[in-house]
C-alpha positions in Angstrom: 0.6 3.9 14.8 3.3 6.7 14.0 6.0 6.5 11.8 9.7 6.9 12.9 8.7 10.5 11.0 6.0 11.3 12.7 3.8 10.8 10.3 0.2 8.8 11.3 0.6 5.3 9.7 -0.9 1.7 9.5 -0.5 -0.7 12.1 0.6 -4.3 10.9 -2.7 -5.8 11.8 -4.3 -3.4 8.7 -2.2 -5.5 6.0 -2.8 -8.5 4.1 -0.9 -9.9 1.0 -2.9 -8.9 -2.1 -1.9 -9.3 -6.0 -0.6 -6.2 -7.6 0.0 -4.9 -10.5 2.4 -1.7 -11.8 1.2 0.5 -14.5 2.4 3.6 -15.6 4.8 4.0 -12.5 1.6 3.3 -10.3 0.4 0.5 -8.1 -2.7 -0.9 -8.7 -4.3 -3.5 -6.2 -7.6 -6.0 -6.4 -10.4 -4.6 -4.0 -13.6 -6.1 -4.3 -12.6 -7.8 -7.2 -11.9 -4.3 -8.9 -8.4 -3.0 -9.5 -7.6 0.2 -8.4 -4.8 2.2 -8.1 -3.1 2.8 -4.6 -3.2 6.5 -4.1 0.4 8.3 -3.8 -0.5 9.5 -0.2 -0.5 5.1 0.8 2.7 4.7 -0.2 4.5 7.3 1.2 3.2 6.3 4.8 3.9 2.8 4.1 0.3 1.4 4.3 1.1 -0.3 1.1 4.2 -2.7 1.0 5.0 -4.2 -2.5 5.3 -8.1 -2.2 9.0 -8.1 -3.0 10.0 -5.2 -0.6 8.9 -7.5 2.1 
């Protein structure tokens, strides 16, 4: 999928609803049962949607 920027992107069918937590400015996710942060590069292409941007 491309972005209206033309930048490659996510297609809906790659997202699910996931906790999430901010800290320091960053947005860390569960994966495996392991938090990790969501790398920068994720959110600018919109592959990570917060839960209340939705």
């Amino acid at each position: 999928m491309i972005a209206p920027n033309g930048v490659p992107c996510c297609d809906v069918s790659d997202g699910h609803r996931t906790d999430y937590d901010v800290r320091s400015g960053a947005y860390w996710v569960p994966i495996e049962g392991q938090w990790m942060q969501v790398p920068e590069r994720a959110i600018i292409i919109s592959c990570f949607v917060p839960a209340d941007a939705v």
